[in-house]
N, CA, C and O atoms as a Maestro MAE file, in Angstrom:
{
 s_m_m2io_version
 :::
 2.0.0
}

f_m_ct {
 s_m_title
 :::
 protein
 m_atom[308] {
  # First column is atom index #
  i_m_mmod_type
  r_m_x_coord
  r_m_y_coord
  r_m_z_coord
  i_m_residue_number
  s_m_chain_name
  s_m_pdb_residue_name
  s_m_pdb_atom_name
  i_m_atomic_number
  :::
  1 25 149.683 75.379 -47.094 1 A "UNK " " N  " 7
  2 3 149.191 75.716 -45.768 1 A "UNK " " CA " 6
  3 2 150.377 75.846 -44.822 1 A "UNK " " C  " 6
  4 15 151.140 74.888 -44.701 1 A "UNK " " O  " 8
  5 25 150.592 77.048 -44.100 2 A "UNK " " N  " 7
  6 3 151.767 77.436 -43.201 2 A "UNK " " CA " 6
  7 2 151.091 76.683 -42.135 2 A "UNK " " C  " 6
  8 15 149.884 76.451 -42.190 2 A "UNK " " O  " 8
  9 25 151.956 76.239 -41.018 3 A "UNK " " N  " 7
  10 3 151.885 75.780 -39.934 3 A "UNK " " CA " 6
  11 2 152.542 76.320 -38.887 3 A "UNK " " C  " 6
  12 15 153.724 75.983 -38.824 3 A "UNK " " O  " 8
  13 25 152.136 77.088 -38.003 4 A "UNK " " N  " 7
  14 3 152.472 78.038 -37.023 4 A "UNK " " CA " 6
  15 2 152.946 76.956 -35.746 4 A "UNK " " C  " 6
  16 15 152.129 76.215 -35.198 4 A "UNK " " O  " 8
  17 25 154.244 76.998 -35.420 5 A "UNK " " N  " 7
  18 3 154.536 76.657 -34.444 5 A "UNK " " CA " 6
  19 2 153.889 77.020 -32.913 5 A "UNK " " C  " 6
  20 15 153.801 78.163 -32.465 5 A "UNK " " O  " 8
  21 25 153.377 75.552 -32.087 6 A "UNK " " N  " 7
  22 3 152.949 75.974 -30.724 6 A "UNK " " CA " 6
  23 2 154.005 76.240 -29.761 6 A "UNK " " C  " 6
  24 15 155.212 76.038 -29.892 6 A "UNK " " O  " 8
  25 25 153.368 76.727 -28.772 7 A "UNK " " N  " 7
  26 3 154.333 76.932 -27.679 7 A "UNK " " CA " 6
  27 2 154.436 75.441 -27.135 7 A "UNK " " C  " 6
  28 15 153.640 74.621 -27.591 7 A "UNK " " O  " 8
  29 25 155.490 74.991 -26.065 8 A "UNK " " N  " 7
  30 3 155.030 73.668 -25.081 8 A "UNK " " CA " 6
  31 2 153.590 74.292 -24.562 8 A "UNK " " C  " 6
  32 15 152.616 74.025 -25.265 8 A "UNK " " O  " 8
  33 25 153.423 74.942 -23.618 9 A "UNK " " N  " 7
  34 3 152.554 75.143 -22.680 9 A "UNK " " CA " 6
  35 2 151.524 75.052 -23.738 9 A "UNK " " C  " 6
  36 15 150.625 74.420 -23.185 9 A "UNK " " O  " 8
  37 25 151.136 75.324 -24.957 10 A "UNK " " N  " 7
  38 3 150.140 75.082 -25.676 10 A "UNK " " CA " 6
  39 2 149.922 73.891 -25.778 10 A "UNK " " C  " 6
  40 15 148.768 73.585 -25.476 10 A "UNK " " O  " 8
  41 25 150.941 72.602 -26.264 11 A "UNK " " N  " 7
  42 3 151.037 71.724 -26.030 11 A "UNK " " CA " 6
  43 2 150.386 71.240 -25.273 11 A "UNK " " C  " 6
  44 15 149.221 70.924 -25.513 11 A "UNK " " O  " 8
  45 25 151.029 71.032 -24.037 12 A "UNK " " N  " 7
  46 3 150.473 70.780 -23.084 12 A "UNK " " CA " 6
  47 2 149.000 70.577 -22.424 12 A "UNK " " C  " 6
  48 15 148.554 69.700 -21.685 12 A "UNK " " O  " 8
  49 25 148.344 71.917 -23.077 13 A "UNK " " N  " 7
  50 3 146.990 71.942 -22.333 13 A "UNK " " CA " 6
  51 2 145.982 71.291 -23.597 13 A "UNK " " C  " 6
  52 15 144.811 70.924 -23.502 13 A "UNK " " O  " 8
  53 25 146.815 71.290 -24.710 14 A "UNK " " N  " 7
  54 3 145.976 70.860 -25.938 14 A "UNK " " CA " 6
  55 2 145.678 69.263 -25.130 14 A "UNK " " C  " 6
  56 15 146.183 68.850 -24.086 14 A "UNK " " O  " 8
  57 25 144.628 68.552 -26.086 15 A "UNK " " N  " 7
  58 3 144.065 67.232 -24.902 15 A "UNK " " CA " 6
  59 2 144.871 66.495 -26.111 15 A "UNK " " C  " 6
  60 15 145.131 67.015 -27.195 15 A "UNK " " O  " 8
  61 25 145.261 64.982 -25.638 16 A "UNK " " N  " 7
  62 3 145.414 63.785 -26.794 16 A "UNK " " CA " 6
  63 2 144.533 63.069 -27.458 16 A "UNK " " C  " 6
  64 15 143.818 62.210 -26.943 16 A "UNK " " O  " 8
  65 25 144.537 63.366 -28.564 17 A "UNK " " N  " 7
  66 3 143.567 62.695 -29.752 17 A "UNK " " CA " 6
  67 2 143.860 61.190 -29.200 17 A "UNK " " C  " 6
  68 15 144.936 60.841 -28.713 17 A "UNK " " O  " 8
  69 25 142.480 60.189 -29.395 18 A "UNK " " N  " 7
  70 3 142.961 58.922 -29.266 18 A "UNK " " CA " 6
  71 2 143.687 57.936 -28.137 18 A "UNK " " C  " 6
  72 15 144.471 56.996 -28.266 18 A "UNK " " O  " 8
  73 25 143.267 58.373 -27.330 19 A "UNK " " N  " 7
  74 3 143.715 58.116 -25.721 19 A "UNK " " CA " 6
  75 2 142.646 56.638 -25.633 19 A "UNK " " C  " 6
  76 15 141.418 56.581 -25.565 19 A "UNK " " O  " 8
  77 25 143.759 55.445 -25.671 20 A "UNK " " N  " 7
  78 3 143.283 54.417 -25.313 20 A "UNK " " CA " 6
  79 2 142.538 54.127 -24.075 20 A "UNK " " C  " 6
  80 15 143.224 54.398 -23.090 20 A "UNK " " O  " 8
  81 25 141.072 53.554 -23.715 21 A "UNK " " N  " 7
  82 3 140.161 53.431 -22.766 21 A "UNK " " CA " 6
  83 2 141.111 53.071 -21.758 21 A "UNK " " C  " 6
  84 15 141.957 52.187 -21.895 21 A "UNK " " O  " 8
  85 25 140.904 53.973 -20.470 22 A "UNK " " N  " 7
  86 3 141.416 53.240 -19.004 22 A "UNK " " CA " 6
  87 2 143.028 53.636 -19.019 22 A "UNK " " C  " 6
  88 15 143.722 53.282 -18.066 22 A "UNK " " O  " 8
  89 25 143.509 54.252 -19.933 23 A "UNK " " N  " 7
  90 3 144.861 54.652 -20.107 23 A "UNK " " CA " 6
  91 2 145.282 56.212 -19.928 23 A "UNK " " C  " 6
  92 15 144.691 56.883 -20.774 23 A "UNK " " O  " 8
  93 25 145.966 56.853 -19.246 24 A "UNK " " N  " 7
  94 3 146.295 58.057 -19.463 24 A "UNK " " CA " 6
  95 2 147.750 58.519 -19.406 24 A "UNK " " C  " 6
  96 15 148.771 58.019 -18.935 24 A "UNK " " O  " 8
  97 25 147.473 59.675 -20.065 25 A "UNK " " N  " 7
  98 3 148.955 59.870 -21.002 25 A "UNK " " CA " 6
  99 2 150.099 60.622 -19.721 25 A "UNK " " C  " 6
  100 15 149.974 61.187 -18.634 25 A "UNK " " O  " 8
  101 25 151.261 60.193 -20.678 26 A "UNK " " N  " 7
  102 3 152.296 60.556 -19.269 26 A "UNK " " CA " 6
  103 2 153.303 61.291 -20.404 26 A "UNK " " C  " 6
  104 15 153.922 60.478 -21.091 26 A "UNK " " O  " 8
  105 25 153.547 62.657 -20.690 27 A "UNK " " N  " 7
  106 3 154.598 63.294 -21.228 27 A "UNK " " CA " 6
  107 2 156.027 63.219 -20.577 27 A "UNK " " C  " 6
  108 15 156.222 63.500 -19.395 27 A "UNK " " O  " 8
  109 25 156.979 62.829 -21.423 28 A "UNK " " N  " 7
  110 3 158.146 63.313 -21.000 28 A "UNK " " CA " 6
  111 2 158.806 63.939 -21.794 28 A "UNK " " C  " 6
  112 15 158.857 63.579 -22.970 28 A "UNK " " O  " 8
  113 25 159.583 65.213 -21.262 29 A "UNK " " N  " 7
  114 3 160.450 65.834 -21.802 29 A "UNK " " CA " 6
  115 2 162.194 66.047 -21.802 29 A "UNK " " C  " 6
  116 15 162.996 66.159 -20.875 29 A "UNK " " O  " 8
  117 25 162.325 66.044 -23.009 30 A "UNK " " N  " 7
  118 3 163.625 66.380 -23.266 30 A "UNK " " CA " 6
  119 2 164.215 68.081 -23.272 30 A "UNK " " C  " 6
  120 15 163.850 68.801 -24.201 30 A "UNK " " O  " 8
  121 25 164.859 68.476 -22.510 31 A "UNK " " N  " 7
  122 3 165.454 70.175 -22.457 31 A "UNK " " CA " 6
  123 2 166.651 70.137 -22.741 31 A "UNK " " C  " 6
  124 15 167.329 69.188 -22.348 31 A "UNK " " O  " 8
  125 25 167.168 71.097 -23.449 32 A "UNK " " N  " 7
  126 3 168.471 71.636 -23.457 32 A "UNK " " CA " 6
  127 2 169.006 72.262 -25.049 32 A "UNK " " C  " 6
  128 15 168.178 72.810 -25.776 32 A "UNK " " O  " 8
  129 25 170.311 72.127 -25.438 33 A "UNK " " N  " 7
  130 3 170.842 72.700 -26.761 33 A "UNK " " CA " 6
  131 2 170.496 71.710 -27.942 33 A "UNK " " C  " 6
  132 15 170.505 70.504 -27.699 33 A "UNK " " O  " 8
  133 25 170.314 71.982 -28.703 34 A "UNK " " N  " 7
  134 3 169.596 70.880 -29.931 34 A "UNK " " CA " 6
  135 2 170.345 70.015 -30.071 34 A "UNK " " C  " 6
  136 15 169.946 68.871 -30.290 34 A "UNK " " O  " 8
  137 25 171.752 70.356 -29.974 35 A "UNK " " N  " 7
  138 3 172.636 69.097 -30.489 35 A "UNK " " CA " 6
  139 2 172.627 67.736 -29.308 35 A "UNK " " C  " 6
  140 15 172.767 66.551 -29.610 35 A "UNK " " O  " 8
  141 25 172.390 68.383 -27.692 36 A "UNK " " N  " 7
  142 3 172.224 67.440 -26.497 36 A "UNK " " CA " 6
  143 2 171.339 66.667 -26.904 36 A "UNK " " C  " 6
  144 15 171.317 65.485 -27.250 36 A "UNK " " O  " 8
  145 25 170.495 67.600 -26.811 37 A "UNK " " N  " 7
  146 3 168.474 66.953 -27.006 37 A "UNK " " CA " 6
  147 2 168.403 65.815 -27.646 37 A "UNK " " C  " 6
  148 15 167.904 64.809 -27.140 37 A "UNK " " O  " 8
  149 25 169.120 65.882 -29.360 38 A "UNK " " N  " 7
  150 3 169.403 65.131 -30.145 38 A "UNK " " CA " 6
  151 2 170.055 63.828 -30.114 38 A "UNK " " C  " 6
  152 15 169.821 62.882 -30.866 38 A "UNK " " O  " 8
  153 25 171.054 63.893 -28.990 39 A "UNK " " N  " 7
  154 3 171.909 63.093 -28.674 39 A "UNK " " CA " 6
  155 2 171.278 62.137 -27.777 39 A "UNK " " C  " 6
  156 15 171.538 60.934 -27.772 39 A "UNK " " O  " 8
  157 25 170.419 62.732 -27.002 40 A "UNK " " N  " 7
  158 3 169.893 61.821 -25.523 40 A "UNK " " CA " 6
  159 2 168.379 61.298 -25.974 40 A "UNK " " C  " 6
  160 15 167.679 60.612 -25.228 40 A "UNK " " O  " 8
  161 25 167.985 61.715 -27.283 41 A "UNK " " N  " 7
  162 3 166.549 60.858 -28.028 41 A "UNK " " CA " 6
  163 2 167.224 59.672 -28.499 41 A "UNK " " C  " 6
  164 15 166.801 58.535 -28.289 41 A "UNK " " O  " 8
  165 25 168.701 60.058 -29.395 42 A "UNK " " N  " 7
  166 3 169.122 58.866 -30.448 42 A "UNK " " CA " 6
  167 2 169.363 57.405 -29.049 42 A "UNK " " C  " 6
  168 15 168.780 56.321 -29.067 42 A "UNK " " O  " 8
  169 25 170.412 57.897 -27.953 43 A "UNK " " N  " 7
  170 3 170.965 57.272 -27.260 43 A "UNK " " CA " 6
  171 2 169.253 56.288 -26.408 43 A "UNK " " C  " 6
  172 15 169.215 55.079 -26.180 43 A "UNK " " O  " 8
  173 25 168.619 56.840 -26.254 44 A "UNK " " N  " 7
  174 3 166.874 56.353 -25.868 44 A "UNK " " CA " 6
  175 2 166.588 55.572 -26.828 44 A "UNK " " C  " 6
  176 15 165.649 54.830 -26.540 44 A "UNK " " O  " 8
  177 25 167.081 55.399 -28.042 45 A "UNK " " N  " 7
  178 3 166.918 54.577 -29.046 45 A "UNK " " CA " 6
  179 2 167.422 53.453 -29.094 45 A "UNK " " C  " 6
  180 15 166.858 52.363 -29.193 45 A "UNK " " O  " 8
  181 25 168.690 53.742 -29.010 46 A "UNK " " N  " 7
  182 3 169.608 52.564 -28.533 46 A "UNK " " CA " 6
  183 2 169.348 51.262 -28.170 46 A "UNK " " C  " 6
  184 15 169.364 50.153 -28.704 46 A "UNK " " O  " 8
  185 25 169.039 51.866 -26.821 47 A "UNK " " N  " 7
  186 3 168.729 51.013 -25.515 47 A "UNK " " CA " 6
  187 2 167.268 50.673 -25.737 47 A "UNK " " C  " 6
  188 15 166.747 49.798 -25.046 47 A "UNK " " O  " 8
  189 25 166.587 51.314 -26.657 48 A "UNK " " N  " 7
  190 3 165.313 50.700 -26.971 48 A "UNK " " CA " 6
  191 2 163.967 51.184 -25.998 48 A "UNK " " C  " 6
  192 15 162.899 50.623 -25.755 48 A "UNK " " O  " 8
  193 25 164.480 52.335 -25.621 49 A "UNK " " N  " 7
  194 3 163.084 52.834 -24.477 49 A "UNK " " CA " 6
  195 2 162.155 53.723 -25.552 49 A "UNK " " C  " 6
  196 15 161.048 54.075 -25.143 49 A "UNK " " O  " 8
  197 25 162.602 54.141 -27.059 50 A "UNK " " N  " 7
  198 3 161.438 54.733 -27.535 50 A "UNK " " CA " 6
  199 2 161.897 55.047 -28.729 50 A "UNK " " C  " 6
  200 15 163.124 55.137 -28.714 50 A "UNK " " O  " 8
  201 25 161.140 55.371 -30.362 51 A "UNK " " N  " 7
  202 3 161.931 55.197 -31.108 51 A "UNK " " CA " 6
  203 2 161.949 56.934 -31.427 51 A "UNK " " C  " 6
  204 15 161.161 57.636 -30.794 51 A "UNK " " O  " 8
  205 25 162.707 57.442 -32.242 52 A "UNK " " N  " 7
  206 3 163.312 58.594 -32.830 52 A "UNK " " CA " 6
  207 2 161.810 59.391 -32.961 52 A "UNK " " C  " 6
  208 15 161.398 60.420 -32.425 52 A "UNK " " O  " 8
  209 25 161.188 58.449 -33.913 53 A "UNK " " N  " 7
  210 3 160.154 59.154 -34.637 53 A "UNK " " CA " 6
  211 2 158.732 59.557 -33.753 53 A "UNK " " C  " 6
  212 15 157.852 60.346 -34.100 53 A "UNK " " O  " 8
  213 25 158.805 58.809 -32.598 54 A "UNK " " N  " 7
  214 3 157.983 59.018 -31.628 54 A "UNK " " CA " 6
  215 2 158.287 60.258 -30.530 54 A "UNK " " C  " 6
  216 15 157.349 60.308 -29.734 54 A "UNK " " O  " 8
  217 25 159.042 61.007 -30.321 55 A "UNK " " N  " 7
  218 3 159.328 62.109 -30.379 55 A "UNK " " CA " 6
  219 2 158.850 63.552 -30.891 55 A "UNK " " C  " 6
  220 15 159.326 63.868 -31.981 55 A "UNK " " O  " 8
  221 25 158.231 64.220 -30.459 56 A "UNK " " N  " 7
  222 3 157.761 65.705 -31.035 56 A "UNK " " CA " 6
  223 2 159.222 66.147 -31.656 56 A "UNK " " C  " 6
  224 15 160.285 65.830 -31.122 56 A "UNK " " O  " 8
  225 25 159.131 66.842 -32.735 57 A "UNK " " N  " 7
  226 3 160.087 67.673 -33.485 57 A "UNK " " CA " 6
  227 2 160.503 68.775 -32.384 57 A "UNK " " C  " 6
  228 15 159.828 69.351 -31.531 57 A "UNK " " O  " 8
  229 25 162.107 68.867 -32.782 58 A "UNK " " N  " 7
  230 3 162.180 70.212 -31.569 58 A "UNK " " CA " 6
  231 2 161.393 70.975 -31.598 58 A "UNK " " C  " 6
  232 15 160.653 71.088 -32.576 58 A "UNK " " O  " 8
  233 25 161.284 71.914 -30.295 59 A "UNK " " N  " 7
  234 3 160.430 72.851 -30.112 59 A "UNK " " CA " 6
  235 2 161.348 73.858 -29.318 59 A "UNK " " C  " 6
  236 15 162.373 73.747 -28.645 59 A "UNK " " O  " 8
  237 25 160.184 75.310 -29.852 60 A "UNK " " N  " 7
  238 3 161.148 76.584 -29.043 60 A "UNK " " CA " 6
  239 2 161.346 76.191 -27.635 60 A "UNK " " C  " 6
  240 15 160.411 75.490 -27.246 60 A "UNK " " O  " 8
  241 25 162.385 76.439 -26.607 61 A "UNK " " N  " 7
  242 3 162.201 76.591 -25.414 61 A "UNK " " CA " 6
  243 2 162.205 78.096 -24.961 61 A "UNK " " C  " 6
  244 15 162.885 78.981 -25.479 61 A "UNK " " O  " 8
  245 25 161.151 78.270 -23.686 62 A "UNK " " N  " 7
  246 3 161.415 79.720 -23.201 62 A "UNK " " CA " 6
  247 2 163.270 80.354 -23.177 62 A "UNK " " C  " 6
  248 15 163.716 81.471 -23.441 62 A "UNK " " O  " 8
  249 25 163.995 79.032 -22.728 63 A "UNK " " N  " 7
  250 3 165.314 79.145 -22.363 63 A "UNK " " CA " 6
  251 2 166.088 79.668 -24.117 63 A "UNK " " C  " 6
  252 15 165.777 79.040 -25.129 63 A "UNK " " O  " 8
  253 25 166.907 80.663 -24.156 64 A "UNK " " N  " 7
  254 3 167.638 81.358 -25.324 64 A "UNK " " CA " 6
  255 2 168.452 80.064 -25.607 64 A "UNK " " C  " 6
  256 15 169.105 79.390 -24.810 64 A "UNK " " O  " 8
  257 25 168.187 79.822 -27.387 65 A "UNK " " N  " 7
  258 3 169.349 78.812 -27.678 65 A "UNK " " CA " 6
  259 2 168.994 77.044 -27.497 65 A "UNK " " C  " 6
  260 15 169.671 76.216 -28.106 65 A "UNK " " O  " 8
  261 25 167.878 76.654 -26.603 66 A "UNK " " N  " 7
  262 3 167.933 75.665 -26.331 66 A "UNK " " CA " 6
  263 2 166.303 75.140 -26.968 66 A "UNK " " C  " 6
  264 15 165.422 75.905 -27.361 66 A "UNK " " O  " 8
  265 25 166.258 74.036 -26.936 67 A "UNK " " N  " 7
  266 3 165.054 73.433 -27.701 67 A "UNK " " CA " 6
  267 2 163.928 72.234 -26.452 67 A "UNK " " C  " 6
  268 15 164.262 72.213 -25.267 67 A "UNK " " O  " 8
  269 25 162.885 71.501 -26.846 68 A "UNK " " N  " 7
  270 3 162.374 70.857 -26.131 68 A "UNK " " CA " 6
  271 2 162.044 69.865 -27.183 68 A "UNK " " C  " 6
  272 15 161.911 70.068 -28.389 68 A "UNK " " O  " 8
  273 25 161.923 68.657 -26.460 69 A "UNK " " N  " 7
  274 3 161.023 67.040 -27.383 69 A "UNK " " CA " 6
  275 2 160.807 66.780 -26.311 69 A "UNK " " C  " 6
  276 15 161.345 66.701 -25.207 69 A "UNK " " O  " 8
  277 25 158.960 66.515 -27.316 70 A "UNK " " N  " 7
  278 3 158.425 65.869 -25.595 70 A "UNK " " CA " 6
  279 2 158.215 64.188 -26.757 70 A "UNK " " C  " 6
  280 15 158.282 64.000 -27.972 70 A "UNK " " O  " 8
  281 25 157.943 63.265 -25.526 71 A "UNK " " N  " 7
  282 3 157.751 61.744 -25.973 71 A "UNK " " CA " 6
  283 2 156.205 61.447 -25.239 71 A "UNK " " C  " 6
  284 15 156.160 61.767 -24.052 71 A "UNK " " O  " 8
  285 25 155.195 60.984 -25.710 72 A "UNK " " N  " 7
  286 3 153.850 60.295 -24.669 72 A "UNK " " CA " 6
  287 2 154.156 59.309 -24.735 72 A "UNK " " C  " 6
  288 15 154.658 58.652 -25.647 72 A "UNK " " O  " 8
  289 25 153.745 58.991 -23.275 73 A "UNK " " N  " 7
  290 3 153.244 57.519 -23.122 73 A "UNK " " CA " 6
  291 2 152.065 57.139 -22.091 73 A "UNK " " C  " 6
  292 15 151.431 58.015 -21.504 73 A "UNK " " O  " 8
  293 25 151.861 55.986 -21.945 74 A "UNK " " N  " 7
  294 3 150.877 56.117 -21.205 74 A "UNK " " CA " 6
  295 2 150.600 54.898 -20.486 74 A "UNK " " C  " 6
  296 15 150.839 53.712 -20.714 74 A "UNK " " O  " 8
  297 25 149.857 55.715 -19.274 75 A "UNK " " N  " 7
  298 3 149.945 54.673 -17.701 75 A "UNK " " CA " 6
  299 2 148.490 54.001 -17.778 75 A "UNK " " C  " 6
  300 15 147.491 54.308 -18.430 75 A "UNK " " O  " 8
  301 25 148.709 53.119 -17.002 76 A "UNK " " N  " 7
  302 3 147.136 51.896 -17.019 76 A "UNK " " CA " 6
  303 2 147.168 52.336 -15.549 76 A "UNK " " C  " 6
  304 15 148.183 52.334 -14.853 76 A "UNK " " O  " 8
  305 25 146.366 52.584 -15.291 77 A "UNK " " N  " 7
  306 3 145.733 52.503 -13.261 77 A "UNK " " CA " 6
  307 2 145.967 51.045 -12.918 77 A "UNK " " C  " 6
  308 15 145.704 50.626 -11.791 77 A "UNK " " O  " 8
  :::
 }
 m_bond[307] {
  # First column is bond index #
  i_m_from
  i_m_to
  i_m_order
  :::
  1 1 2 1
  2 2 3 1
  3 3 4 2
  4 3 5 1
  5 5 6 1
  6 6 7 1
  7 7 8 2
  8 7 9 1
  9 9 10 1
  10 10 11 1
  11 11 12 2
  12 11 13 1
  13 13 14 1
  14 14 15 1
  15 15 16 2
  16 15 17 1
  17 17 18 1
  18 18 19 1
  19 19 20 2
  20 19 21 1
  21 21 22 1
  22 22 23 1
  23 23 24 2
  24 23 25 1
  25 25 26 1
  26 26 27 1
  27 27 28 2
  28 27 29 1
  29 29 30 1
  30 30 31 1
  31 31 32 2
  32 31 33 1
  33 33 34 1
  34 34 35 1
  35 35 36 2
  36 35 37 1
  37 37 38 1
  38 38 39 1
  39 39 40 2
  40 39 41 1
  41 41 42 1
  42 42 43 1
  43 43 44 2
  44 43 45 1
  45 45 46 1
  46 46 47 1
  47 47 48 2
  48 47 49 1
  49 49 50 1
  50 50 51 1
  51 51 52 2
  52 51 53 1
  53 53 54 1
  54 54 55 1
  55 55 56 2
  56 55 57 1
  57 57 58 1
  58 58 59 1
  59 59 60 2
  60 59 61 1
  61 61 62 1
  62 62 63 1
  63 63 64 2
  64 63 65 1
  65 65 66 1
  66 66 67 1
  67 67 68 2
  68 67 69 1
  69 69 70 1
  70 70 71 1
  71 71 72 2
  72 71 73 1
  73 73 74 1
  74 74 75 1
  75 75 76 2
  76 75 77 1
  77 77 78 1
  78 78 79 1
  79 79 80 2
  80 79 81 1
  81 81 82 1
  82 82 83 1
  83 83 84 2
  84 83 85 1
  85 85 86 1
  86 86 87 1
  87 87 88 2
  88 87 89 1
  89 89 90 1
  90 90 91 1
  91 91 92 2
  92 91 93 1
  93 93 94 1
  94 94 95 1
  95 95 96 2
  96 95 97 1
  97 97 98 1
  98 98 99 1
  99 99 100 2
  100 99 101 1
  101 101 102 1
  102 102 103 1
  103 103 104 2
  104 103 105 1
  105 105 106 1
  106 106 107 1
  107 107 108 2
  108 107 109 1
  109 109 110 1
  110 110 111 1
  111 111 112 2
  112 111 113 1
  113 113 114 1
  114 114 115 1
  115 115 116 2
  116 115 117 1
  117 117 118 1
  118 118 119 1
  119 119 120 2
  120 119 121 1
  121 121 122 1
  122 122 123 1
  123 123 124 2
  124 123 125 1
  125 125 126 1
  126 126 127 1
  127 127 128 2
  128 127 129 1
  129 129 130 1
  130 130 131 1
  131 131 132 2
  132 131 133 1
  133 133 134 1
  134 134 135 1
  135 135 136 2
  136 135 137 1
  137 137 138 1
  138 138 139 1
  139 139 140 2
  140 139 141 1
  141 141 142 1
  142 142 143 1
  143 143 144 2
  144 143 145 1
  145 145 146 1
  146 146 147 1
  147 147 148 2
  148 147 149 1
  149 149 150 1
  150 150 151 1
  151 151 152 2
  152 151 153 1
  153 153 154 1
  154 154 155 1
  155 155 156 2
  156 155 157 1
  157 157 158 1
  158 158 159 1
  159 159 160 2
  160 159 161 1
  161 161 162 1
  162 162 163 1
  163 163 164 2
  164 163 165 1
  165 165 166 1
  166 166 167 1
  167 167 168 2
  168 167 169 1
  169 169 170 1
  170 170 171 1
  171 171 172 2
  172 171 173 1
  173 173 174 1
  174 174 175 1
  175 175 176 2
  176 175 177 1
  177 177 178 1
  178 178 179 1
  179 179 180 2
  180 179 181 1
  181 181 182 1
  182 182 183 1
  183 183 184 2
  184 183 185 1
  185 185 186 1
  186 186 187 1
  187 187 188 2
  188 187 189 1
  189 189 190 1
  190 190 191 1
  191 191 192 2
  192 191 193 1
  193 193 194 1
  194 194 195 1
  195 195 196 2
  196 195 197 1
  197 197 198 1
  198 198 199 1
  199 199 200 2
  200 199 201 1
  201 201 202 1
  202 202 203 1
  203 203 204 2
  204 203 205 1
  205 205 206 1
  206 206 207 1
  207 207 208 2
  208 207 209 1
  209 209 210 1
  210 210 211 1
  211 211 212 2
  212 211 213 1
  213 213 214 1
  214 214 215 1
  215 215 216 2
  216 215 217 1
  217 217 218 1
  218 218 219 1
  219 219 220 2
  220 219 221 1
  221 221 222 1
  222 222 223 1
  223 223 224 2
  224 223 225 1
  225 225 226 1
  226 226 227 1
  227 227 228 2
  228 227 229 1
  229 229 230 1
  230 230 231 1
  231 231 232 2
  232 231 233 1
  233 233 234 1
  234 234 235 1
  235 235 236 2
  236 235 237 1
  237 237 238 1
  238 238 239 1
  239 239 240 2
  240 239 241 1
  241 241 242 1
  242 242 243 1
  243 243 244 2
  244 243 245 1
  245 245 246 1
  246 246 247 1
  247 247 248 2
  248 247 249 1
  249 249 250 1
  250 250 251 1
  251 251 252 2
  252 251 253 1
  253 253 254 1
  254 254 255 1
  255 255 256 2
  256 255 257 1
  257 257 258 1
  258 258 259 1
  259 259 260 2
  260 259 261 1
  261 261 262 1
  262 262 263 1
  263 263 264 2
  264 263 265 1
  265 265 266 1
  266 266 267 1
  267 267 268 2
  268 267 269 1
  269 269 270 1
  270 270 271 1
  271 271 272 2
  272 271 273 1
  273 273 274 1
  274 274 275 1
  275 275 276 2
  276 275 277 1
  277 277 278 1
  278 278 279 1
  279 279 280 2
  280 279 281 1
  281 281 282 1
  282 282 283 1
  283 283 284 2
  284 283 285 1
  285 285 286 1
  286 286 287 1
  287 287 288 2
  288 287 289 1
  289 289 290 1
  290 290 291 1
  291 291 292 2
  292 291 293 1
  293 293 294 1
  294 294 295 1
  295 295 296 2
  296 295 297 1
  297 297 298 1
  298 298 299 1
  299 299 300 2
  300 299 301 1
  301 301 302 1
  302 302 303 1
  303 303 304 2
  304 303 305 1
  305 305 306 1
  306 306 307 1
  307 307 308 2
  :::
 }
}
């Protein structure tokens, strides 16, 4: 089974499976050249704000050359 890469903006509007009661999700993204991108997930690791694997796999960016990782998380009211 091929798996067709989404756009972000597809992403995006797609909803989150599994959204804990009373919780809603907060995306953040990573932009730039794959090797940056790469660099500023591992270094987030580090320091312990999120791990590698929790990370979306790069993704195309509209921008030529450069990639996106988005990370969820999520806010309590």
């Amino acid at each position: 089974m091929i798996i067709t890469p989404k756009s972000v903006p597809e992403l995006l509007r797609e909803s989150i499976p599994d959204v804990p009661p009373g919780k809603y999700p907060i995306r953040l993204l990573a932009c730039g050249v794959p090797k940056g991108v790469e660099s500023v997930v591992r270094q987030l690791y580090v320091v312990r704000f999120a791990e590698v694997e929790e990370w979306s796999p790069p993704l195309p960016s509209p921008v030529r050359g450069e990639v996106i990782r988005i990370l969820t998380r999520y806010w309590v009211e």
